[in-house]
C-alpha positions as CSV (number, residue, x, y, z in Angstrom):
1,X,76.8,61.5,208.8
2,X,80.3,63.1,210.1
3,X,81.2,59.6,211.0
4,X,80.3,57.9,207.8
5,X,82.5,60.8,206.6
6,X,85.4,60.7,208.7
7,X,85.5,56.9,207.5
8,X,85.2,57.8,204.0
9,X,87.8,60.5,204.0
10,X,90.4,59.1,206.7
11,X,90.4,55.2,205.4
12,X,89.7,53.7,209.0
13,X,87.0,51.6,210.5
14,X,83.9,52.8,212.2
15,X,85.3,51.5,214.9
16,X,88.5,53.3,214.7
17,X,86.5,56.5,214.3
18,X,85.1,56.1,217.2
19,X,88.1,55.5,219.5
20,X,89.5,58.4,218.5
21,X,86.2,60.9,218.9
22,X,85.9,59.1,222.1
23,X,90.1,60.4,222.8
24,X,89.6,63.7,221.8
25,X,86.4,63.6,224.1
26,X,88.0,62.8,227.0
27,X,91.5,63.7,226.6
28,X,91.1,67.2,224.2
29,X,93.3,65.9,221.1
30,X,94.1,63.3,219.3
31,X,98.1,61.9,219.1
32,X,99.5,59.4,217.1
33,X,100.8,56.6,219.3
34,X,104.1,54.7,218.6
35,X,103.7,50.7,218.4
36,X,106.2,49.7,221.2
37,X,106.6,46.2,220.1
38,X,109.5,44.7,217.9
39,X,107.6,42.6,215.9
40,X,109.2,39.6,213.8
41,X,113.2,39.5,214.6
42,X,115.1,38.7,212.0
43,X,117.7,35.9,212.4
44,X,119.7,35.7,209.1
45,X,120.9,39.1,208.1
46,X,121.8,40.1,205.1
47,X,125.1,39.4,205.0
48,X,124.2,35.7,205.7
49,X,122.0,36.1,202.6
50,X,124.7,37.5,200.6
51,X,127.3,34.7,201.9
52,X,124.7,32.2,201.0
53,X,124.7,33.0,197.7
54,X,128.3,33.7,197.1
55,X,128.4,30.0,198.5
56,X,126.2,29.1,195.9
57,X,127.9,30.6,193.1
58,X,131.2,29.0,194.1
59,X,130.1,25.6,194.5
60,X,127.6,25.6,191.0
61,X,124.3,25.9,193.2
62,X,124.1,22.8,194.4
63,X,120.7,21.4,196.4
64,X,120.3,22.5,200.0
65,X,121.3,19.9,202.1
66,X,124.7,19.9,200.2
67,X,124.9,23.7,200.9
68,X,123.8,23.3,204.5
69,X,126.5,20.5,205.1
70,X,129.3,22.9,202.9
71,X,128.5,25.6,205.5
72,X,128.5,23.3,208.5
73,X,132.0,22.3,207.2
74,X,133.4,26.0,206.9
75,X,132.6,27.0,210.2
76,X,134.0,23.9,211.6
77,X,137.0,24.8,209.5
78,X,137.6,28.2,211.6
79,X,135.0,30.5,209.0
80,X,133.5,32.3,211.6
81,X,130.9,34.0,209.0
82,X,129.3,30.7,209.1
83,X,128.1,31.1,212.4
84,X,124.7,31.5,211.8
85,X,124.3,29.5,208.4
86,X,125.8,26.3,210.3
87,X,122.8,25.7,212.0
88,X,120.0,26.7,209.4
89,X,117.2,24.4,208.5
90,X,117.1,23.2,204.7
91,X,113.7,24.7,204.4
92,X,114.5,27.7,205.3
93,X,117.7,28.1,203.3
94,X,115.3,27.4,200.2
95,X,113.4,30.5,201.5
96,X,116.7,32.5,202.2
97,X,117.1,31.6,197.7
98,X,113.7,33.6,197.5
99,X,114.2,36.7,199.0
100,X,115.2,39.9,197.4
101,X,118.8,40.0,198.6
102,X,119.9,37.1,197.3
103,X,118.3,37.6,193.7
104,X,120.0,41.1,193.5
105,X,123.4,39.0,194.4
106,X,123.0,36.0,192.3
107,X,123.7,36.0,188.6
108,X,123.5,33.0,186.1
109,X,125.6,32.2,183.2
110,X,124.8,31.1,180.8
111,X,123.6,9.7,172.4
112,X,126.2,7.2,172.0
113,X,125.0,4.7,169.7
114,X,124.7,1.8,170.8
115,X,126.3,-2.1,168.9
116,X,126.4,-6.2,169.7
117,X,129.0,-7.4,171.3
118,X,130.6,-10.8,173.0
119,X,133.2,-8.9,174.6
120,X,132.6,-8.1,178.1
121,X,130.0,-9.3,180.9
122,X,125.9,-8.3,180.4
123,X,125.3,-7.5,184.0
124,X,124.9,-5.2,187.0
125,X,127.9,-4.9,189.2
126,X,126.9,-6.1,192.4
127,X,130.0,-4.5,194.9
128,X,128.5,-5.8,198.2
129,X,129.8,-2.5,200.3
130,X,133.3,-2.9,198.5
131,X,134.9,0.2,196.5
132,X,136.5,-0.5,193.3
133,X,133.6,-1.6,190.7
134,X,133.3,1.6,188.7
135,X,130.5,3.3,186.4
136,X,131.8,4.7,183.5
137,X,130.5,6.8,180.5
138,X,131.7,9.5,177.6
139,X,129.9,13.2,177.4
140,X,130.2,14.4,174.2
141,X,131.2,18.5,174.2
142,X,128.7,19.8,171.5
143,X,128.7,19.8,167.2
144,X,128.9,23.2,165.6
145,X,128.9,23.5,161.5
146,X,129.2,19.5,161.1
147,X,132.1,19.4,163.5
148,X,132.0,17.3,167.0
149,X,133.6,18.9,169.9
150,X,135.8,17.2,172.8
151,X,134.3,14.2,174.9
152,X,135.0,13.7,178.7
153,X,134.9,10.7,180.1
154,X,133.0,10.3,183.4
155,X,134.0,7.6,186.1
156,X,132.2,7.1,189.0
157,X,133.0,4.3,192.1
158,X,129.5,2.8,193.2
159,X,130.7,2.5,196.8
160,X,131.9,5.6,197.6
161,X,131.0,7.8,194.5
162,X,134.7,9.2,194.1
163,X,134.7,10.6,190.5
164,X,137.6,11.3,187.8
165,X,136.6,13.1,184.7
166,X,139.3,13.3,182.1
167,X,139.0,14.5,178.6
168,X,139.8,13.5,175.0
169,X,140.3,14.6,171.6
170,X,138.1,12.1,170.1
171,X,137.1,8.3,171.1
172,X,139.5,6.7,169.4
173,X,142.2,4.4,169.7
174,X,144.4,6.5,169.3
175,X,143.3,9.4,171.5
176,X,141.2,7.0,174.5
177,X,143.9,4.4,175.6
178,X,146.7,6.9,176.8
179,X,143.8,9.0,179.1
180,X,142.0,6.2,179.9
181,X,144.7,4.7,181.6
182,X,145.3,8.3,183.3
183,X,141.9,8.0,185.0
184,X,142.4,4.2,186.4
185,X,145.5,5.4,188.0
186,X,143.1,8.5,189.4
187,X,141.5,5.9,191.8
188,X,143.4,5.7,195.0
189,X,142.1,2.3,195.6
190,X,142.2,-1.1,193.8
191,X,139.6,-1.6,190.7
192,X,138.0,-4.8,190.0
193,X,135.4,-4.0,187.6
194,X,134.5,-1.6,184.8
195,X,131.3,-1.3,184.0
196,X,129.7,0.8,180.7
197,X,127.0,1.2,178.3
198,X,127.3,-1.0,175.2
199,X,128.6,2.2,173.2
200,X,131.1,0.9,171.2
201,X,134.3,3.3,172.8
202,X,134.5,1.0,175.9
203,X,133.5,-2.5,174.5
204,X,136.3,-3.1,172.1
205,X,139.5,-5.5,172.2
206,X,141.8,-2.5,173.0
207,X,140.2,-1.3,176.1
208,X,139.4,-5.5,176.9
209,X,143.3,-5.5,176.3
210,X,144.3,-2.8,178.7
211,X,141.6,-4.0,181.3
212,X,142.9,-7.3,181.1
213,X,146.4,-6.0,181.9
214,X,145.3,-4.4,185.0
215,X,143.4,-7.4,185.9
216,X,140.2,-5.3,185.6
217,X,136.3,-7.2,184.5
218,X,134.9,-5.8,182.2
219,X,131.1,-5.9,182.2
220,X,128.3,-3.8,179.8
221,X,124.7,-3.0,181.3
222,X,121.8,-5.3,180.6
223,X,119.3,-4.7,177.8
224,X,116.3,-2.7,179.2
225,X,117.5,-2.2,182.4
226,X,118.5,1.7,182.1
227,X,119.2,1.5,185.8
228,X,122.3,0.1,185.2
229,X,124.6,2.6,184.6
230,X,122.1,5.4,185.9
231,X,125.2,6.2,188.7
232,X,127.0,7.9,186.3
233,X,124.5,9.3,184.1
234,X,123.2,11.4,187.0
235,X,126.9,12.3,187.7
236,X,127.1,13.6,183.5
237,X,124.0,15.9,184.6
238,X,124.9,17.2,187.9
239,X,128.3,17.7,187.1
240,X,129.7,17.5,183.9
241,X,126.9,19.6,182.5
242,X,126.2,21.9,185.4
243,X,129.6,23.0,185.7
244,X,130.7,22.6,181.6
245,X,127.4,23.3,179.7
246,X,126.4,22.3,176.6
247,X,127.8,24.3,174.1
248,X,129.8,23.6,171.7
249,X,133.8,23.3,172.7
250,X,136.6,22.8,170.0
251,X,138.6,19.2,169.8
252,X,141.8,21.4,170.1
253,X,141.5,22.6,174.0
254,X,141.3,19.0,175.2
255,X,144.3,19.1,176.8
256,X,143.8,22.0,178.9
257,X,140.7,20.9,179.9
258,X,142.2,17.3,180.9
259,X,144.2,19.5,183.0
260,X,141.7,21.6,184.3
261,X,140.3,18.2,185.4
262,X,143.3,16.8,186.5
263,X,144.2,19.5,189.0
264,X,140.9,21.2,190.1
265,X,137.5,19.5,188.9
266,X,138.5,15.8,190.3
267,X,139.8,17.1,193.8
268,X,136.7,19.1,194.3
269,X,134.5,16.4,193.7
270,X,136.4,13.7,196.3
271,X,137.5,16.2,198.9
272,X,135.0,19.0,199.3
273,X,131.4,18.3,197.2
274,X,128.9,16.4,199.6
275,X,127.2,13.7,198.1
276,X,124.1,12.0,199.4
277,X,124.4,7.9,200.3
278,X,121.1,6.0,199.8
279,X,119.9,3.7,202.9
280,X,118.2,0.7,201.3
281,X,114.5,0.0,203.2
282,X,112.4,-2.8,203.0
283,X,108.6,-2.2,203.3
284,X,106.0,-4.5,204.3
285,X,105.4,-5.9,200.9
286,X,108.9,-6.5,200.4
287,X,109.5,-3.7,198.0
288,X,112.5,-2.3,198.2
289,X,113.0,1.7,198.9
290,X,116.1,4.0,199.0
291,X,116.2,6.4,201.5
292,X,118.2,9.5,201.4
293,X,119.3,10.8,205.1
294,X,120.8,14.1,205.4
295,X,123.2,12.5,208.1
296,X,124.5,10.0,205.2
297,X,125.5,12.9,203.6
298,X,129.4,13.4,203.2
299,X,132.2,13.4,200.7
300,X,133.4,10.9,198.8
301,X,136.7,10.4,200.7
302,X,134.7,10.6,204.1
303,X,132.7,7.7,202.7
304,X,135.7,5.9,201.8
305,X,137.1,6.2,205.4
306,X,133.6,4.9,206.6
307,X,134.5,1.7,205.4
308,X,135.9,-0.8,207.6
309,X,139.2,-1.0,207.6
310,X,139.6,1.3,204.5
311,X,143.4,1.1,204.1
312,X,142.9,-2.5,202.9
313,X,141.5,-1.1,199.6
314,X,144.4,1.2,199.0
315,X,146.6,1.1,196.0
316,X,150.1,-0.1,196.6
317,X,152.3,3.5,197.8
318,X,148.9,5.4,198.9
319,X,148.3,5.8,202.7
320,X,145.5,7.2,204.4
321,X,147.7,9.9,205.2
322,X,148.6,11.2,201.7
323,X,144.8,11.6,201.3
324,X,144.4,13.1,205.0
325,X,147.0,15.9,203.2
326,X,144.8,16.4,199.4
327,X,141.5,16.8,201.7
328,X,143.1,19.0,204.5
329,X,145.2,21.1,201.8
330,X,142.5,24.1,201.8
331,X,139.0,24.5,202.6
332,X,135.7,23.2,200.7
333,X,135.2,27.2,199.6
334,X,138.8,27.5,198.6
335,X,138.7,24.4,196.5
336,X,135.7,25.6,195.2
337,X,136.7,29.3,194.4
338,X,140.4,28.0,192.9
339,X,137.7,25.6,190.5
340,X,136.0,28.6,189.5
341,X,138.6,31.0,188.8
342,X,140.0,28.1,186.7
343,X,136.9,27.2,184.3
344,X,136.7,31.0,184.2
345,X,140.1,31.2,182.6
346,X,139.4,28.3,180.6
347,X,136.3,29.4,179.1
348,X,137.9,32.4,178.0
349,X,140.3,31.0,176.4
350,X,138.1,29.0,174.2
351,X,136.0,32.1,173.6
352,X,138.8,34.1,172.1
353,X,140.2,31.3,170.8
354,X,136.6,31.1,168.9
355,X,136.3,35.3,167.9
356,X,139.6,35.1,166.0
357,X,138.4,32.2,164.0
């Protein structure tokens, strides 16, 4: 009866009950005894937590193995707070996302129509490992009371996936040529093909007429095949969205935000965002499969000088070495911060802009 007692009233085993009436037996009391061992050690403090997620924040929370290979870059690039973070699995940098630390760190803010045409080529570019055949496609900015936003225009090299974004009053004539031709010239190697939905801002005589010029082919994706221009279309979600939302953004600030992509957004994204290159696999059945290896991962101006012979491709007065200089200027995380302080002054500009209205 005392033991079924002592169990009741102290919470512990009957077998634990009697241990210690067999201590105070032989030993006449009963001490609390320290555990001696260390237990679990823990590898990633919390400061690694709270870099991980200021990494995060600067570089728009992109997947793991894009973060992993960002903070493998940094420490090679002399940031010796990446020490540890350099070698972490992808696995358990999703788990490092979880914990408590980082959520009291991290804080989040918060169809063009298509029409029948003869101009241009129905069909999938087909590069063959060259750079130059380019995926392009318009975002539009948001409506608010009746009234459409700003568009940005999204090009993307199949190759190598190095992006320009630009942005336009409206897609027109008027507004599209001048800043179209702005985002050719963006490419530091030689186009051969310009490749779109059939929305009627690209397939037109004046853009025909200005690809023609520049000795450019134009070519429109393929009824039901949405494949074809899914390059970019990712590239719209990933990027143009993650990093410029959906909301609503007057006509009026297009040309600071061509700027704004001129100067920080389309540097980032060639010189210092990772992208992943698919490996094409061939199973037994002759079906073919796209494989995504974290060591294809790079950026899109390593994958450019992964080509053979890259300086081929070059424009006429680009060298290798001018684009050594942009990529080496500063750091992935400084490229990344100097993007975020800029949208940050951006946005607020368009948000005052929008109270005194």
């Amino acid at each position: 009866m005392i033991r079924r007692y002592l169990t009741i009233a102290s919470g512990y085993s009957r077998a634990q009950v009697t241990r210690l009436i067999n201590q105070y037996i032989s030993k006449g009391s009963v001490k609390r005894r320290q555990c001696t061992t260390r237990g679990f050690q823990t590898r990633y403090t919390k400061a690694d937590i709270r870099l991980l997620a200021e990494t995060d924040r600067l570089h728009s929370d992109l997947n793991g193995p894009a973060i992993k290979k960002i903070c493998e870059r940094a420490y090679q690039q002399g940031d010796q707070r990446y020490e540890r973070l350099a070698t972490i699995s992808i696995s358990h940098l999703y788990n490092l996302r979880k914990s408590v630390t980082y959520e009291r760190v991290r804080g989040h803010k918060d169809t063009t129509r298509a029409s029948q045409s003869t101009i241009g080529i129905r069909r999938r570019p087909n590069p063959e490992g060259q750079p130059g055949f380019i995926r392009v496609d318009t975002v539009h900015q948001g409506d608010k009371d009746g009234v459409k936003g700003l568009y940005h225009i999204n090009a993307v090299d199949e190759v190598t996936q190095y992006e320009v974004v630009c942005t336009v009053e409206k897609i027109s004539e008027r507004y599209l040529i001048p800043v179209l031709e702005g985002l050719l010239a963006g490419f530091p190697f030689n186009l051969l093909e310009f490749h779109s939905d059939n929305g009627s801002e690209f397939i037109n005589h004046n853009v025909a007429k200005l690809l023609n010029k520049l000795n450019i082919q134009l070519s429109k994706s393929r009824s039901r095949h949405s494949n074809d221009n899914a390059l970019v279309e990712s590239k719209n979600g990933s990027v143009i969205r993650k990093l410029l939302g959906h909301a609503h953004i007057p006509r009026h600030h297009a040309k600071q935000f061509n700027q704004f992509d001129r100067d920080d957004l389309t540097p980032y994204l060639n010189y210092h965002r990772p992208c992943f290159y698919p490996e094409t696999r061939m199973d037994a059945k002759g079906k073919e499969k796209k494989v995504y290896r974290y060591e294809n991962m790079m950026t899109p101006y390593e994958k450019f000088l992964s080509l053979k012979e890259p300086e081929q491709y070059l424009k006429e007065g680009i060298t290798l070495d001018q684009l050594k200089d942009k990529a080496e200027a500063m750091t992935d995380n400084e490229a990344a911060r100097k993007l975020q302080q800029a949208r940050e002054i951006l946005f607020q500009l368009v948000h005052e802009r929008q109270a005194e209205g």
